[in-house]
SEZASE-664468 format. One record per residue (C-alpha): residue in one letter; x, y, z. Coordinates in steps of 0.5 Angstrom, whole numbers, padded with zeros to 4 digits, always signed. Example, Ala and Ser with C-alpha at 12.3 -4.5 7.8 and 13.67 -1.06 7.14 Angstrom:
% SEZASE-664468
A+0025-0009+0016 S+0027-0002+0014 
This chain:
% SEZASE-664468
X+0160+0180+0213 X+0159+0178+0206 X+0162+0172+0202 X+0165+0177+0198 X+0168+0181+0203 X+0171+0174+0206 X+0174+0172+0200 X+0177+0179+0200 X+0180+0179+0207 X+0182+0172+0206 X+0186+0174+0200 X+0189+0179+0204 X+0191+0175+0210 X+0194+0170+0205 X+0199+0175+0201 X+0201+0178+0207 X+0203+0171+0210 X+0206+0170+0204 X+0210+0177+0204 X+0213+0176+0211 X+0215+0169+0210 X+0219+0172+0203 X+0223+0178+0208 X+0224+0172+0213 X+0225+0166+0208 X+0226+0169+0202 X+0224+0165+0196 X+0226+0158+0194 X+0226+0157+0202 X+0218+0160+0202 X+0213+0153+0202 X+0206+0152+0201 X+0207+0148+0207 X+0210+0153+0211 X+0205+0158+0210 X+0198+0154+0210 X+0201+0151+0218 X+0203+0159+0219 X+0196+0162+0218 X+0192+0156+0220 X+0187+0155+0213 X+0186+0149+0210 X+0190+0147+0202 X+0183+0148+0198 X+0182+0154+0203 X+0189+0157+0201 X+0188+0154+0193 X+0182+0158+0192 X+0185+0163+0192 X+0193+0161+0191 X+0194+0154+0187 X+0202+0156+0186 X+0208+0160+0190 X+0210+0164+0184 X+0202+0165+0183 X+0203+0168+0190 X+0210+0171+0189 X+0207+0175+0183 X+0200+0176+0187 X+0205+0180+0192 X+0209+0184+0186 X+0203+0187+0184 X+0201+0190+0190 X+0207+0193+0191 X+0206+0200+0186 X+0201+0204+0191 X+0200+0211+0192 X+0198+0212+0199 X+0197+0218+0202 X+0200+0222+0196 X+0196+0229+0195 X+0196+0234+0190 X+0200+0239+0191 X+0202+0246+0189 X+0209+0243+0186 X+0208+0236+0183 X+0215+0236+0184 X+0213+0235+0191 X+0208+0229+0189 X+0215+0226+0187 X+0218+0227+0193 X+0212+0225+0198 X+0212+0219+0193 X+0219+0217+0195 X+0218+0220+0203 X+0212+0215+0203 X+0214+0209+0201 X+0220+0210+0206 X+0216+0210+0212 X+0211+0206+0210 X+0216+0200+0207 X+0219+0197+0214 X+0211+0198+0217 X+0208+0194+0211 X+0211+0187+0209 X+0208+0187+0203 X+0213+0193+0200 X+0218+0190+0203 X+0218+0183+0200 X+0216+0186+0193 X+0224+0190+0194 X+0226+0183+0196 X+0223+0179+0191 X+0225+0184+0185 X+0233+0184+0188 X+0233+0176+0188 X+0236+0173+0182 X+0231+0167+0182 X+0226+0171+0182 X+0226+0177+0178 X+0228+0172+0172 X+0221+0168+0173 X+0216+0175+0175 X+0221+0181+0172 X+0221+0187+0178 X+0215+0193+0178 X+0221+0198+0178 X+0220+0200+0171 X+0212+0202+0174 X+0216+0206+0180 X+0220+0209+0175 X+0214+0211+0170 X+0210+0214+0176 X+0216+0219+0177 X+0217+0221+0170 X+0210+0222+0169 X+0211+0227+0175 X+0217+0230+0173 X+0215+0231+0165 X+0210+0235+0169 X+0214+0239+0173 X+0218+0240+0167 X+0213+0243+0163 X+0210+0248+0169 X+0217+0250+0170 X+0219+0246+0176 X+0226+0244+0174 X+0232+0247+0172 X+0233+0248+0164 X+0237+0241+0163 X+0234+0236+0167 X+0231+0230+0163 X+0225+0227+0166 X+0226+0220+0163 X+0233+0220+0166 X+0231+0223+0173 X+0226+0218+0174 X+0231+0211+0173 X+0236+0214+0176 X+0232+0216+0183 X+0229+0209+0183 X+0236+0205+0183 X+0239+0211+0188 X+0232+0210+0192 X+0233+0202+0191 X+0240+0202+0193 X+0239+0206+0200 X+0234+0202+0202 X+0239+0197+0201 X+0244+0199+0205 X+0240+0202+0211 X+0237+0194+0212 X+0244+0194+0214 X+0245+0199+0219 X+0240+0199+0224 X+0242+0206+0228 X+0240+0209+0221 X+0233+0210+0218 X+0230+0209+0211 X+0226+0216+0212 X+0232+0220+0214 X+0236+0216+0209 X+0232+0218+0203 X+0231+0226+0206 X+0238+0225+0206 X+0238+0224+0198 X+0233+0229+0196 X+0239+0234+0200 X+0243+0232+0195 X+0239+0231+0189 X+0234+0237+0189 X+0239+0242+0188 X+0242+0239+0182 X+0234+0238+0178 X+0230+0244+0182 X+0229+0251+0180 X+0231+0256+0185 X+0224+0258+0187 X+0221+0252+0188 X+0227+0248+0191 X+0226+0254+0198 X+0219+0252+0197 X+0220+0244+0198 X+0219+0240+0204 X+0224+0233+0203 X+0223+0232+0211 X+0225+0225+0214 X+0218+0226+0218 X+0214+0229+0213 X+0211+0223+0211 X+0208+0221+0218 X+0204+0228+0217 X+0202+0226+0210 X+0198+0220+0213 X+0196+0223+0219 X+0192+0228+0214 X+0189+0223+0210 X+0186+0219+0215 X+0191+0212+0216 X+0193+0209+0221 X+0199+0209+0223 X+0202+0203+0222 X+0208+0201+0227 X+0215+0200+0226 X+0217+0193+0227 X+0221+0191+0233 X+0228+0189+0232 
């Protein structure tokens, strides 16, 4: 392995540190200390890389906005619901996902690096102006207004259902779609979606990623 790949895969190994001790922890109560004994690297190891805790706070924030395992498909309508079933299922397998939600609801946080909701929401409103234009939505929905509305829906979904263990994210957010796609697609196209809570799993399946486990509570 190269030096480059090293320093690649120890950068990994650092945020996702940092990133379970954000959900475990939180912010303020998160230390440089707390995760140089946690990963077992020494200060200027970890310093090469990360001299700050915000610096690793805003490292973590900017991995958050991923498209994994999202395809092209017939309806881009599709690729706004995939996006969303995706980062549901892949959220309580990734730390990293997690944390970005933690960090951006966090009050401290959020005033000192902002969220990446406005890129989640300019993602969605890039594929439903799409949809729109290829006559995927009904007449009045406005694209703009769909976008930020879902990521605060999705958001707060996510939110409750930390809270409610017999419940599932994937199943939750299938549930939303339920609700929502009725009221934003056309006739012909809402019989041709799939908002399946186990749509994602298959997604990844194709692309070739591992699945990663579910976390044991």
């Amino acid at each position: 392995m190269s030096r480059q790949e090293r320093a690649i895969n120890t950068r990994r190994l650092i945020l996702e540190a940092a990133a379970e001790m954000f959900n475990e922890l939180g912010y303020d109560a998160t230390t440089i200390g707390g995760l140089i004994e946690r990963i077992q690297l020494t200060r200027g190891g970890l310093y090469f890389h990360f001299t700050t805790k915000e610096q690793l706070a805003r490292g973590v924030l900017a991995e958050a906005v991923t498209m994994e395992g999202l395809a092209p498909q017939a309806f881009k309508l599709q690729e706004w619901v995939d996006l969303a079933l995706l980062l549901a299922h892949r959220l309580p397998r990734e730390p990293m996902l997690s944390a970005a939600i933690r960090l951006s609801v966090d009050v401290k946080s959020r005033g000192l690096f902002g969220t990446r909701w406005p890129d989640w929401i300019e993602v969605g409103q890039q594929l439903l102006t799409e949809a729109k234009e290829r006559g995927e939505l009904l007449a009045h929905v406005d694209p703009a207004e769909t976008a930020r509305l879902f990521v605060g829906a999705w958001t707060g979904v996510q939110l409750i259902t930390e809270t409610l263990p017999e419940h599932t994210l994937s199943q939750e957010i299938s549930n939303l779609f339920a609700l929502v796609l009725p009221n934003v697609a056309s006739p012909g196209v809402l019989a041709r979606l799939d908002s399946s809570p186990y749509r994602a799993k298959r997604l990844l399946e194709e692309a070739g990623r591992p699945e990663a486990p579910s976390p044991v509570v």
